[in-house]
PALO-95504 format. One record per residue (C-alpha): residue in one letter; x, y, z. Coordinates in pm, whole numbers, padded with zeros to 5 digits, always signed. Example, Ala and Ser with C-alpha at 12.3 -4.5 7.8 and 13.67 -1.06 7.14 Angstrom:
BEGIN
a+01230-00450+00780;s+01367-00106+00714;
END
This chain:
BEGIN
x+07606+07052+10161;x+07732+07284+09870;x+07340+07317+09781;x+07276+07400+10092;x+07567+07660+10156;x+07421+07828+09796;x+07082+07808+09877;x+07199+07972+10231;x+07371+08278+10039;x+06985+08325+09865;x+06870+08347+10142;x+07036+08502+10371;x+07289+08723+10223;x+07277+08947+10550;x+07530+08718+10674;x+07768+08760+10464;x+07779+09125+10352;x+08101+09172+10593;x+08249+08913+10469;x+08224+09005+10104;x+08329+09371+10147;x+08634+09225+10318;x+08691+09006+10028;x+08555+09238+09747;x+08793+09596+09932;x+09112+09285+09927;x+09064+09190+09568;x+09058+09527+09442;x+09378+09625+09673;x+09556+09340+09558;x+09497+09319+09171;x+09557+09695+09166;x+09915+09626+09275;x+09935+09298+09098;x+09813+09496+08766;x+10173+09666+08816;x+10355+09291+08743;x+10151+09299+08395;x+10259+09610+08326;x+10555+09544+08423;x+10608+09224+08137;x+10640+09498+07806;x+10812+09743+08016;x+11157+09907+07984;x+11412+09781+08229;x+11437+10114+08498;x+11062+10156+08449;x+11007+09780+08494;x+11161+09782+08801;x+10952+10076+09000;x+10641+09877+08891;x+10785+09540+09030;x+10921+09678+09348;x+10562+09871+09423;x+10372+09537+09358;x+10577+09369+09565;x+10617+09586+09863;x+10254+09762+09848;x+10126+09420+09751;x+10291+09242+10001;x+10152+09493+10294;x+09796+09453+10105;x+09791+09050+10142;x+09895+09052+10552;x+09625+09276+10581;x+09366+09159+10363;x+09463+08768+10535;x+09346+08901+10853;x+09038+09098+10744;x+08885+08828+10599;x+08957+08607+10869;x+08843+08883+11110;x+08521+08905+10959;x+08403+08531+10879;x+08462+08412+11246;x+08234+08685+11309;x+07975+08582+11078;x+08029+08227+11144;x+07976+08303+11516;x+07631+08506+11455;x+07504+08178+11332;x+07610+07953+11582;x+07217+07890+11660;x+07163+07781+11305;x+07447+07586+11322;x+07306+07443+11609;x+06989+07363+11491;x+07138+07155+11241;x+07356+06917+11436;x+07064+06873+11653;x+06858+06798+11296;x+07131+06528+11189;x+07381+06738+11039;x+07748+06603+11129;x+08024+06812+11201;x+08221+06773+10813;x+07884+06851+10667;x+07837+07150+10832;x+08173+07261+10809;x+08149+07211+10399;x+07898+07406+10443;x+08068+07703+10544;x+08362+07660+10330;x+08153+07629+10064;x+07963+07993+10162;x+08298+08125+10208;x+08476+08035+09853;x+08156+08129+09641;x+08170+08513+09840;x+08519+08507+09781;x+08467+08433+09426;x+08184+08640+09383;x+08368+08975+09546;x+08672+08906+09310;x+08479+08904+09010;x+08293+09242+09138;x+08635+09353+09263;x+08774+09317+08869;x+08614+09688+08696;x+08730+09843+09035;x+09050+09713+09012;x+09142+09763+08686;x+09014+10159+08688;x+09271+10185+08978;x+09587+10047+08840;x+09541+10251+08549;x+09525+10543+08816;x+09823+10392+09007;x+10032+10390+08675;x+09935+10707+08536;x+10074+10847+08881;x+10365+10670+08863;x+10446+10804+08524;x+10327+11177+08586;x+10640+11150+08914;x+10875+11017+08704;x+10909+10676+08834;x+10785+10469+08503;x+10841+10625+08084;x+10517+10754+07946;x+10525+10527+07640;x+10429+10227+07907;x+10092+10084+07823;x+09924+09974+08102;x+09797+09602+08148;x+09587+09387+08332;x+09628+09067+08270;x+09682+08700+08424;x+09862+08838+08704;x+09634+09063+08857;x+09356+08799+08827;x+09545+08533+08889;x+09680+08708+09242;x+09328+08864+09285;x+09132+08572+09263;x+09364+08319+09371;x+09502+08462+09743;x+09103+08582+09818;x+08972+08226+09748;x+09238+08078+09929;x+09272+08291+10214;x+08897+08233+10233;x+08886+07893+10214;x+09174+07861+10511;x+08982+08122+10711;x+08661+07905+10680;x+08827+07619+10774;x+09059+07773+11079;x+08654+07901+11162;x+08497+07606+11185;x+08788+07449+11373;x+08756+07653+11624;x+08337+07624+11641;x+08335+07294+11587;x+08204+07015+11823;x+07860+06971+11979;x+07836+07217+12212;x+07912+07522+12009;x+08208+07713+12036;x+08505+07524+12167;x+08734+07694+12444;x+08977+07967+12266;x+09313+07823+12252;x+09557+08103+12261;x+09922+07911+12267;x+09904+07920+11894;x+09831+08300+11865;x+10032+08425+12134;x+10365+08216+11941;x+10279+08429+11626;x+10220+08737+11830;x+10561+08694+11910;x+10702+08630+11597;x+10580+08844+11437;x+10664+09152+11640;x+11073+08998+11632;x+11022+09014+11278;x+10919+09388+11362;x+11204+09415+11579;x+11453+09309+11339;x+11373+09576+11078;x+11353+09806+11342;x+11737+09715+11442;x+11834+09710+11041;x+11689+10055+11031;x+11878+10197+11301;x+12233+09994+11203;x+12248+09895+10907;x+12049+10174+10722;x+12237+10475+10905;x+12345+10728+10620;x+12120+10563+10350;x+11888+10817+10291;x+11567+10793+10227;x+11636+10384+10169;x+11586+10338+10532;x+11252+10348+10432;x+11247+10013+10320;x+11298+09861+10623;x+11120+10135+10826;x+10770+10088+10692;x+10776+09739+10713;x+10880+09741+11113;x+10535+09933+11178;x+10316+09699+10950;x+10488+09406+11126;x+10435+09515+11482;x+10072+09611+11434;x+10002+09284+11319;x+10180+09127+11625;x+10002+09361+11872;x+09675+09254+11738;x+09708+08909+11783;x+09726+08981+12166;x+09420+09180+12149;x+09208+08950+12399;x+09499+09000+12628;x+09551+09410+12605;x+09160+09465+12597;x+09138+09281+12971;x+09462+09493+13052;x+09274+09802+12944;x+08980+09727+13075;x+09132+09650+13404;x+09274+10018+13413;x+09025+10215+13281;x+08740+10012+13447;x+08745+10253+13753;x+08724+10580+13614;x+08456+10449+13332;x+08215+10365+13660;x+08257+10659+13798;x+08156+10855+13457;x+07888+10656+13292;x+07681+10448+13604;x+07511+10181+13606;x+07576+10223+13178;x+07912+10227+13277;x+07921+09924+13501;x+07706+09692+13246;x+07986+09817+12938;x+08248+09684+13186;x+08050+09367+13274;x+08031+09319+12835;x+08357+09358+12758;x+08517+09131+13001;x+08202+08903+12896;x+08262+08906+12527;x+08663+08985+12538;x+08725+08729+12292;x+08452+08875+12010;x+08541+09223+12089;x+08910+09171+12009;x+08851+09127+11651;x+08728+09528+11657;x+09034+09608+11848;x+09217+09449+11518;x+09146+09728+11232;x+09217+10032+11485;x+09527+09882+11584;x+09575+09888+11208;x+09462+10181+11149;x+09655+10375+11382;x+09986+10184+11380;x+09997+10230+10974;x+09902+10603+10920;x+10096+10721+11213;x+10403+10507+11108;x+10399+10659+10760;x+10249+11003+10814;x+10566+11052+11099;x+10810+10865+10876;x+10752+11106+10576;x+10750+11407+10833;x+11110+11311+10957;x+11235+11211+10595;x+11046+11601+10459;x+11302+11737+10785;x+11576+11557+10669;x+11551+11679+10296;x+11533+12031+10385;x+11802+12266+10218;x+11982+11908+10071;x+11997+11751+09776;x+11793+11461+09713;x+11760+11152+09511;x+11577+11233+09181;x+11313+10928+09274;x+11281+11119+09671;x+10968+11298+09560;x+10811+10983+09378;x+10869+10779+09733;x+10700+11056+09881;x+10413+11073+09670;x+10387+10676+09640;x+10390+10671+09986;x+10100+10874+10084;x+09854+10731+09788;x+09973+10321+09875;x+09919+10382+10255;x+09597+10594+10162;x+09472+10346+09992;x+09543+10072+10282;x+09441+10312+10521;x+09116+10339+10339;x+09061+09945+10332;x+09136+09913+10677;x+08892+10218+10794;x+08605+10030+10613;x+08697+09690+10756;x+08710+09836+11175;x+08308+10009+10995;x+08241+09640+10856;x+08381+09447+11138;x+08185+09657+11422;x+07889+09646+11234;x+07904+09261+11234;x+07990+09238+11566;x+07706+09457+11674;x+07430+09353+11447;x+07418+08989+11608;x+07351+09101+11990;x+06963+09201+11878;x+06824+08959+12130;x+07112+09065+12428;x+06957+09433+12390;x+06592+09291+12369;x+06676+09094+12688;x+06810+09426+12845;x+06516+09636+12793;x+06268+09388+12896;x+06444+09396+13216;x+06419+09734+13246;x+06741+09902+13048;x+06626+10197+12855;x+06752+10269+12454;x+06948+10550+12612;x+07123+10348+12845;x+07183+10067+12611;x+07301+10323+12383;x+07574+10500+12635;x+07667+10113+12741;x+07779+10024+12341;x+07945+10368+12329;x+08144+10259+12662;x+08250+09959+12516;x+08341+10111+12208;x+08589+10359+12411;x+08753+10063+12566;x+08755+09880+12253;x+08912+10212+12052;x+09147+10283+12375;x+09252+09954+12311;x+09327+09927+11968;x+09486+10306+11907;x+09725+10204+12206;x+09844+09914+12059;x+09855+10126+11703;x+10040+10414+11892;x+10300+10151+12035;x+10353+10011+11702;x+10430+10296+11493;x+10712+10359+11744;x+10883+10093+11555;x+10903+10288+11265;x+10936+10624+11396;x+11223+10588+11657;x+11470+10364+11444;x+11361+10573+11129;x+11441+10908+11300;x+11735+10753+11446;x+11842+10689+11084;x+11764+10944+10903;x+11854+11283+11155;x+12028+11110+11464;x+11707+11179+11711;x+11522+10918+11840;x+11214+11111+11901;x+11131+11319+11625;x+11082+11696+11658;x+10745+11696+11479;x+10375+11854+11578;x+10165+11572+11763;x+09868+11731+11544;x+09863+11459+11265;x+09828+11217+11547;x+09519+11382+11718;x+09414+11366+11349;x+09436+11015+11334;x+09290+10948+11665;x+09007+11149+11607;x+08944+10975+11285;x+08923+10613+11488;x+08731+10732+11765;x+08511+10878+11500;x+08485+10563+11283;x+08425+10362+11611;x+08132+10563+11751;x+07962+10630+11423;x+07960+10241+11334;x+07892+10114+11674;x+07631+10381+11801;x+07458+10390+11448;x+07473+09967+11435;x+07294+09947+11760;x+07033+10237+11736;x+06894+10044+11403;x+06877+09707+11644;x+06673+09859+11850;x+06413+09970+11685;x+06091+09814+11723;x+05923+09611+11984;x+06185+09412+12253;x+05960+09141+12239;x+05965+09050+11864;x+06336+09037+11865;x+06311+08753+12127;x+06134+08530+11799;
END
């Protein structure tokens, strides 16, 4: 089955193009950072320590992430094939067989993204140091390095998270039948830890960091990162719940477009949630940081600060840019994916008499509930980093800053969604309905 998995990347490397950005955008995140632990070996002792602390913590935030995108993204290429997949049981093909099969195709994109991820990588951390030096935080006379580290971390964590995300795949889309029954227990128990994990930073920022300065950070950031994760594994659950509440006054706006959007999502809840994942992301980590620098930039004014306050400041913005920037092109990737696949749905559709534009405004309906979804559950995340932070930092729970970086930010996902989805699904439909029923 390994031949078969290669000869299946020849020849049909359409399939996996999501997953390999995923893979090939998280190897050159992580080996950036990573890079910094190299440097980090021939370093002096105060500079070795900025560059260990900024692996560890950007790095850290970089492999959550990058765990999820790739899972994210290979259930949904996984799931496009289910007729393939199909076609082979029904030829003879057992379960383990096929399922090497897929492992297989997953560890030689992985590999193959890391090694393209390598030049990328290494062009980066040399950027990330030479920042770091020009605000202080590391001595000139460092060299920079990228070494076993970097590739050791790059290549190792995107093969292996991979590999488990192939395997947690087929798992699920194993047995005869196709996909088995979703079986939430186990995601709704990390849902939950994970936003207590949220919770407890959020507490330690509001006790235990009181009158630290701009150290409350540390905890701060992390809260946000930790809740958006948590929200997003209840995605299937908060998409019905929006869709429930917005179904109404979508009907009344967008007719019998409207009604067949509502109809999809609540079809395809479970698919749809993975888009819901990277603006939940999106939103929960740039309005965390973007609101947590604005209150720490309040609290600074007319005092003075920590030599290493401007550094944060700047390291903050370019390591959260440069997630922010992953995660934009994984919601692109991941709605392209999910799009792509429903071909025959729309050729279906306008053979029974749905027109392009109607399929067209019934896509950009479910992209609004998708988007609603997932900058909701960004919005409520953020909270716990703003609120404890701002608690912190200038004794107000609710920050007096302009709400105009968030429009920003919400413009920017509603943007990304409707671009990616409406583009996606104008290409599909192109050309005769009948020859996409082949």
């Amino acid at each position: 089955m390994i031949a078969v998995a290669l000869r299946g990347l020849r020849h049909r490397p359409g399939n996996f193009v999501a997953t390999f950005l995923s893979a090939f955008l998280g190897a050159t995140l992580l080996m950036t950072f990573a890079a910094m632990l190299d440097t980090a070996a021939d370093a002096d002792s105060v500079s070795a320590e900025s560059l260990s602390t900024t692996a560890m913590v950007a790095g850290g935030w970089c492999l959550i992430i990058v765990i999820f995108a790739v899972t994210s993204t290979l259930s949904l290429a996984v799931r496009r094939r289910a007729e393939q997949t199909a076609l082979l049981r029904r030829l003879g093909a057992t379960g383990p067989q096929v399922g090497r099969m897929i492992v297989g195709e997953a560890a030689a994109v992985a590999l193959l993204a890391s090694a393209v991820a390598v030049p990328v990588a290494l062009v980066l951390g040399r950027l990330l140091l030479t920042l770091m030096q020009d605000t202080g935080q590391v001595a000139t006379a460092v060299g920079y390095a990228f070494g076993p580290v970097a590739l050791g971390v790059g290549f190792g964590v995107t093969l292996l998270g991979s590999v488990v995300a192939a395997v947690a795949t087929v798992r699920r889309t194993a047995g005869p039948a196709g996909a088995r029954p979703e079986r939430p227990r186990a995601r709704r128990i990390a849902g939950v830890v994970f936003l207590l994990i949220a919770t407890n930073c959020s507490v330690l920022t509001a006790t235990l960091m009181d009158g630290k300065g701009i150290d409350a950070m540390q905890t701060a950031g992390q809260a946000g990162i930790w809740a958006s994760i948590g929200l997003t594994l209840f995605a299937p659950e908060l998409l019905r719940l929006v869709t429930a509440v917005l179904a109404g006054p979508v009907r009344l706006a967008g007719g019998a477009a409207a009604e067949l959007a509502v109809l999809g999502v609540r079809q395809r809840t479970r698919r749809l949630a993975g888009a819901v994942m990277p603006v939940a992301l999106f939103t929960g980590i740039a309005t965390g940081t973007v609101y947590m620098q604005g209150i720490e930039d309040d609290a600074a004014a007319g005092t003075i600060q920590p030599a290493y306050a401007q550094d944060i400041q700047t390291l903050n913005y370019v390591v959260v840019g440069m997630i922010t920037v992953f995660v934009a092109v994984m919601l692109v990737n991941t709605l392209i994916a999910a799009t792509t696949h429903r071909r025959r749905e729309f050729a279906q559709q306008r053979l029974a008499g749905s027109t392009r534009g109607q399929l067209l405004a019934m896509v950009g309906l479910e992209g609004l509930l998708v988007t609603a979804t997932g900058v909701l559950s960004g919005s409520a995340a953020s909270l716990f980093t703003i609120l404890p932070f701002g608690a912190a930092r200038v004794d107000r729970v609710w920050p007096d800053a302009t709400p105009v970086a968030y429009v920003i930010i919400v413009v920017v996902a509603v943007a990304l969604t409707g671009l990616s989805l409406l583009g996606t699904t104008r290409r599909t439909l192109r050309g005769p309905a009948v020859s996409a029923l082949r």
